[in-house]
C-alpha positions in Angstrom: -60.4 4.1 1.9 -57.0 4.6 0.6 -55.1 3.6 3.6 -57.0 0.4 3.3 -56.1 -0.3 -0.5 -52.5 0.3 0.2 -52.7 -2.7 3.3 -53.3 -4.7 0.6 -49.7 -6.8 -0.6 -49.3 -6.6 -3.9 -47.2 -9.3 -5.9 -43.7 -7.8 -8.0 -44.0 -7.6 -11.4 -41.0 -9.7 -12.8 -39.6 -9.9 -16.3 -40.2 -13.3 -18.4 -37.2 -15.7 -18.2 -35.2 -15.8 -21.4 -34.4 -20.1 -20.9 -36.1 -20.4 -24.4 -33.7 -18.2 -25.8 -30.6 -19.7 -25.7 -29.4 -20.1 -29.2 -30.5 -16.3 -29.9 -29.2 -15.2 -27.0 -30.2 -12.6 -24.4 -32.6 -9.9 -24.7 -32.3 -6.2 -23.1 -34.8 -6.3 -20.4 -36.6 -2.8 -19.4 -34.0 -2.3 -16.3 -30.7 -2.7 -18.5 -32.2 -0.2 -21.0 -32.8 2.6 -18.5 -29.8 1.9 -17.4 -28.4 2.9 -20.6 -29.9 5.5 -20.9 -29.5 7.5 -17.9 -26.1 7.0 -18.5 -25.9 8.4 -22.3 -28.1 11.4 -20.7 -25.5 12.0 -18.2 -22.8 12.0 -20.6 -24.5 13.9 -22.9 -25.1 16.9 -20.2 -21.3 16.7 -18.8 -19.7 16.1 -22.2 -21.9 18.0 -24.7 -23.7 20.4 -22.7 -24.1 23.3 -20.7 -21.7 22.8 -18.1 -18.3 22.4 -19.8 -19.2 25.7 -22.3 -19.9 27.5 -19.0 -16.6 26.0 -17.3 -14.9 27.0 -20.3 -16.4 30.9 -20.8 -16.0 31.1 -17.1 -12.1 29.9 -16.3 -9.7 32.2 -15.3 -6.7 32.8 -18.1 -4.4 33.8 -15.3 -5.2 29.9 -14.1 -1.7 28.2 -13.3 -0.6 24.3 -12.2 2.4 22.9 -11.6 1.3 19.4 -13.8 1.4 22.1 -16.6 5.0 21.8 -16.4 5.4 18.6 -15.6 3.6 16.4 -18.8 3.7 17.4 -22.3 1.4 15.8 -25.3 2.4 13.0 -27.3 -0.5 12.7 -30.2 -2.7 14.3 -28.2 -2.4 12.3 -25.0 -0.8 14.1 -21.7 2.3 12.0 -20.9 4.3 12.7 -17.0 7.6 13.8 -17.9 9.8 10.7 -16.8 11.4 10.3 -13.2 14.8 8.3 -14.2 16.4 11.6 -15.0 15.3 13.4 -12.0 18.6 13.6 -10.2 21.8 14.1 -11.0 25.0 11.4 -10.4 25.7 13.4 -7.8 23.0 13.4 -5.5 22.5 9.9 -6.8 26.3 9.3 -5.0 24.8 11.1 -2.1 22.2 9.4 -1.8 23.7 5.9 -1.9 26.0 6.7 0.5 23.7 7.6 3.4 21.7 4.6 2.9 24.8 2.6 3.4 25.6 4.5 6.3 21.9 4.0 7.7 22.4 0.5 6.8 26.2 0.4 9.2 24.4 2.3 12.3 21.4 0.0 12.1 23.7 -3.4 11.9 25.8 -1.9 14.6 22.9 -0.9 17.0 21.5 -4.3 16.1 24.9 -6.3 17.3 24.7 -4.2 20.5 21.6 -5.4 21.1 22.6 -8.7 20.9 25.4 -8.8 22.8 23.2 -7.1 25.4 20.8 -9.8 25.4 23.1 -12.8 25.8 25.0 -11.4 28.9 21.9 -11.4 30.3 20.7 -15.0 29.7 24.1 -16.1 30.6 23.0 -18.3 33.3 20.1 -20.2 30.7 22.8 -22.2 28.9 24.1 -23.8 32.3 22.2 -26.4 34.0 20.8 -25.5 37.6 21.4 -28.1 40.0 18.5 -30.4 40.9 20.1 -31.2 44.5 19.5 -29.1 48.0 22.6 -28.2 49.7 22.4 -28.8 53.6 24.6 -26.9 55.9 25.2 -28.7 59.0 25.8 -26.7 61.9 27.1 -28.6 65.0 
């Protein structure tokens, strides 16, 4: 008999609309509270909980990365050291000076390829004859 009750449709259950409570504004309905929740209990496992005590009695002292070197605290707060001063005037000169020269083989390889291309369509700019050229033979 159960397979028959569960043939039956059933109509959703839906929350009440709120339209009369404009000037009060909106109430939690049951799905934004679990919701809630479920999220406060997750924090409250990852934050509070077992898992970051273990993580912490369990890490490894000898434990070494390289952002260890690269930010420092500022009240607290991990800032990246910054990049402006990451190379010196030198290899800044350095640098500069092979971009320009990728810049000079690239505008040069360009112009070749230029010049290439109009000695081919040299014969486009004249206009081909619309006439037929008879040779008479006597």
């Amino acid at each position: 008999m159960s397979s028959l009750r569960n043939a039956i449709t059933r109509r959703a259950h839906k929350e009440r609309a709120q339209h009369l409570r404009r000037k009060f504004g909106l109430l939690e309905k049951h799905k934004d509270y679990v919701e809630c929740a479920q999220a406060f209990h997750k924090k409250e496992d990852t934050f509070e909980g077992k898992k970051l005590r273990e993580k912490a009695a369990f890490r490894n002292p000898d434990e070494f990365y390289f952002k260890m070197i690269k930010t420092r605290t500022v009240d607290g707060v991990h800032k990246f050291e910054s990049e402006a001063n990451k190379y010196t005037p030198e290899e800044f000169m350095l640098m500069k000076t092979q971009d320009m020269g990728y810049i000079l083989r690239k505008l040069q390889s360009e112009k070749k390829k230029i010049e290439k291309l109009t000695a081919v369509l040299h014969s486009v700019d004249n206009q081909p004859s619309n006439r037929h050229v008879y040779y008479a033979e006597d």
